[in-house]
C-alpha positions in Angstrom: 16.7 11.6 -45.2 13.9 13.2 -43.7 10.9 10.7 -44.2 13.2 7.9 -43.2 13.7 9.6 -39.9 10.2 10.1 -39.8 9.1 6.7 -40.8 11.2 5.7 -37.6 10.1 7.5 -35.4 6.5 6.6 -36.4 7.3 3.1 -36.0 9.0 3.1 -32.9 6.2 4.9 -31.3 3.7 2.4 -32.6 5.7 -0.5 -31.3 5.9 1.2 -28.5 2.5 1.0 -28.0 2.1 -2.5 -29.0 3.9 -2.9 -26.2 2.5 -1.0 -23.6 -1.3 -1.9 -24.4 0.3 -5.8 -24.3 1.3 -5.7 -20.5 -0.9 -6.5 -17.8 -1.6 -6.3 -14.4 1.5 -9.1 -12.5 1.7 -10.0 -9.3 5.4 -11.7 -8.2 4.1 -14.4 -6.1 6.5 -15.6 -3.6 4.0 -18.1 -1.9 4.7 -20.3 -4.9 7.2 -22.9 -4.3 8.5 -22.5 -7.9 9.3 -19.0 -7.3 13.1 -18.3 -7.2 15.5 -15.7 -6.6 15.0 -14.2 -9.9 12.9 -13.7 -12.9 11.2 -11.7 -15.5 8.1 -9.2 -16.5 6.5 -8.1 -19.4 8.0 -10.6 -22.3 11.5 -10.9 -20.7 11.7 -6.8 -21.1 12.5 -6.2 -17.4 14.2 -8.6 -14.9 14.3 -8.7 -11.0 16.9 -9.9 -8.6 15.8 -10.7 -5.2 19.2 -10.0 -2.3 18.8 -10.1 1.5 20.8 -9.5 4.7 21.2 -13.2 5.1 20.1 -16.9 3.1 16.8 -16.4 1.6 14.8 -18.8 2.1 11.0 -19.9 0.7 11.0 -23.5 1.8 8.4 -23.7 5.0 5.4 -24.9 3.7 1.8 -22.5 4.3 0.7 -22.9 7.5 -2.4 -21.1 7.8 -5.3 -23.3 8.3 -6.8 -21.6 5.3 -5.8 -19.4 2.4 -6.7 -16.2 1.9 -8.6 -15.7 -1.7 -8.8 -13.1 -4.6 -5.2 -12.2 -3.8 -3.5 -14.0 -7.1 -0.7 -15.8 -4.6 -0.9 -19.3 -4.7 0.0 -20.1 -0.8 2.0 -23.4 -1.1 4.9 -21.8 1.3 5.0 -18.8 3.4 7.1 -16.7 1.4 10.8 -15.4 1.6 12.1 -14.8 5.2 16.2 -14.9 5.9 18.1 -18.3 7.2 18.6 -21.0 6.5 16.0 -22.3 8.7 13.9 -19.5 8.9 11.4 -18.2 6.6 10.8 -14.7 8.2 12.5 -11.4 8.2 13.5 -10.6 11.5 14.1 -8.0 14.0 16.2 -8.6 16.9 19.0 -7.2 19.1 21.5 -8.6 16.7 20.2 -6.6 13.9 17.1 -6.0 11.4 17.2 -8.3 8.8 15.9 -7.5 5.0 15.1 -8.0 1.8 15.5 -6.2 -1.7 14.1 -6.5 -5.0 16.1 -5.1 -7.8 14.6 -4.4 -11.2 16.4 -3.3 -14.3 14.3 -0.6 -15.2 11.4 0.7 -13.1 8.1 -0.4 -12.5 4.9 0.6 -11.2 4.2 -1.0 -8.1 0.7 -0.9 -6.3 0.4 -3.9 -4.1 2.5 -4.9 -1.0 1.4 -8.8 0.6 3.1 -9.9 4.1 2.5 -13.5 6.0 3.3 -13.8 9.6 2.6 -10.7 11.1 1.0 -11.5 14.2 -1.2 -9.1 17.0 -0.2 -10.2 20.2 -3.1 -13.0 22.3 -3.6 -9.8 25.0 -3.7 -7.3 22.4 -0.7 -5.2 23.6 1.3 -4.9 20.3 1.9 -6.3 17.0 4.2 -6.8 14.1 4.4 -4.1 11.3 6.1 -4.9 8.1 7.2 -1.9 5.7 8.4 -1.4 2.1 10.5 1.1 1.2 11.9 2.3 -2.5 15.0 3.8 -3.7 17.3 4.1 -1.1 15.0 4.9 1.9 11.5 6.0 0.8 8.3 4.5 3.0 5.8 3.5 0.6 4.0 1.3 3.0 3.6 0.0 6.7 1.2 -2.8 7.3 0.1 -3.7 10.6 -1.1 -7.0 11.7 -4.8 -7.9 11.9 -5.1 -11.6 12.8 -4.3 -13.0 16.8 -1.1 -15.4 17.1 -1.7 -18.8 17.4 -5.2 -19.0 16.3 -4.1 -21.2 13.0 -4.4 -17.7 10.9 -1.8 -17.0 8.3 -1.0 -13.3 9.6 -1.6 -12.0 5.9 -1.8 -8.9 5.5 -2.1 -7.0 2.4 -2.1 -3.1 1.3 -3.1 -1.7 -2.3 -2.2 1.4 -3.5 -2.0 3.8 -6.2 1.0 2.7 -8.5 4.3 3.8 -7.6 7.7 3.7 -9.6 10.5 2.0 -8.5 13.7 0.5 -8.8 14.5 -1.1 -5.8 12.0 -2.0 -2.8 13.5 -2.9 0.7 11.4 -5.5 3.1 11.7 -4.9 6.9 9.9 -6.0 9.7 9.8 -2.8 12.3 10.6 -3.6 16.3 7.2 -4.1 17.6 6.0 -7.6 18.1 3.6 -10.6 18.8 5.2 -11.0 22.2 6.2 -14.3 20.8 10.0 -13.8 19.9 11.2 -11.4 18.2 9.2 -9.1 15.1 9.5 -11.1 12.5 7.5 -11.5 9.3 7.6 -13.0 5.7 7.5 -11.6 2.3 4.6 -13.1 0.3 4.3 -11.2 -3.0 4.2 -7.7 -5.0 1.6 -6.8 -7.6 3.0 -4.7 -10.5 0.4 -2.2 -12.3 0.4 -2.4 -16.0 1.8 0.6 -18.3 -0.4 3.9 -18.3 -2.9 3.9 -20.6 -1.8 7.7 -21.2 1.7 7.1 -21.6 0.2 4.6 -24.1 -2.3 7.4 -25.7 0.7 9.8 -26.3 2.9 7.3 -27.8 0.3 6.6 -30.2 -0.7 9.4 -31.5 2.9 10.3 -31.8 3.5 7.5 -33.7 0.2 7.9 -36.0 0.9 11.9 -36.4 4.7 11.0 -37.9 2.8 8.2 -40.5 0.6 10.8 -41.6 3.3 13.4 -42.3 5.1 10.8 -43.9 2.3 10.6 -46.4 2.0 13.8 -46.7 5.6 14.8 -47.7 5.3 11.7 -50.4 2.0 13.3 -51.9 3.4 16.4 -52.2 6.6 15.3 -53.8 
């Protein structure tokens, strides 16, 4: 009864760790037309729902006058935004809109990417979009870098040491381009592959239990 306990255990841990070492560096790219409301990581082992205060909405085609590169998005729209014909998230007197990402287990996150945010023509404000996790928790607030109608994108990008999550809320905060309202468009999240320690551990937990299982059957 023992050793098959044992022999369980091992094995577990060792697939474990086949699975672990297996996942890689993702980013949910939601530049890419394709890209729906929902999806997968990791061999179908966690899924993600995306929800919103409104319509979401991924159909306005990039228009930047150039992309930017070694990002891993693949720019064909301008990512999610709320409306039905709008593709930002936006904040104005009737409300601050948003948008959640739901996964069924957590995840490390370590990258936030945002089109649209815009730094006013006189330089007197700009747009700021923020991510926040599990019910209220600022992980990030990216500021706009590029002018308003000078053709740029308004990308901005943050990276960051990996984070767990369940949940991440998009916002756009009140501050502006002085065009409109703050508004801004979600354009992707990079996910951070499994630790390598956590990976480590369940190894040589896995290895330890194979030897003592050889070890009980020599002896008996």
């Amino acid at each position: 009864m023992i050793g098959k306990n044992m022999m369980a255990g091992a094995v577990a841990g060792l697939a474990l760790v086949a699975a672990a070492s297996s996942a890689s560096a993702y980013v949910i790219d939601f530049t890419d037309a394709s890209t729906g409301t929902s999806g997968s990581l990791f061999q179908g082992s966690v899924s993600w729902q995306l929800t919103a205060s409104g319509i979401l909405n991924n159909s306005q085609a990039f228009d930047g006058t150039s992309a930017p590169s070694g990002t891993g998005l693949s720019f064909e729209t301008d990512g999610y935004g709320v409306g039905r014909n709008d593709d930002e998230i936006t904040n104005s007197p009737k409300g601050q809109e948003w948008i959640e990402i739901t996964f069924s287990a957590p995840v490390l996150i370590n990258a936030v990417y945002f089109l649209d945010l815009f730094v006013a023509p006189d330089h007197s404000s700009y747009e700021v979009g923020q991510a926040t996790i599990n019910g209220g928790n600022p992980i990030v607030s990216l500021a706009a870098t590029e002018i308003a109608r000078t053709g740029a994108p308004g990308f901005v990008a943050a990276n960051f040491a990996p984070v767990y999550a369940s949940v991440i809320r998009f916002t756009i905060l009140s501050s502006n381009d002085t065009f409109g309202y703050a508004d801004g468009a979600l354009a992707g999240i990079g996910i951070a592959p499994v630790p390598v320690p956590a990976a480590g551990a369940l190894l040589l937990g896995g290895l330890a239990g194979l030897g003592a299982l050889r070890r009980r059957r020599k002896s008996a």
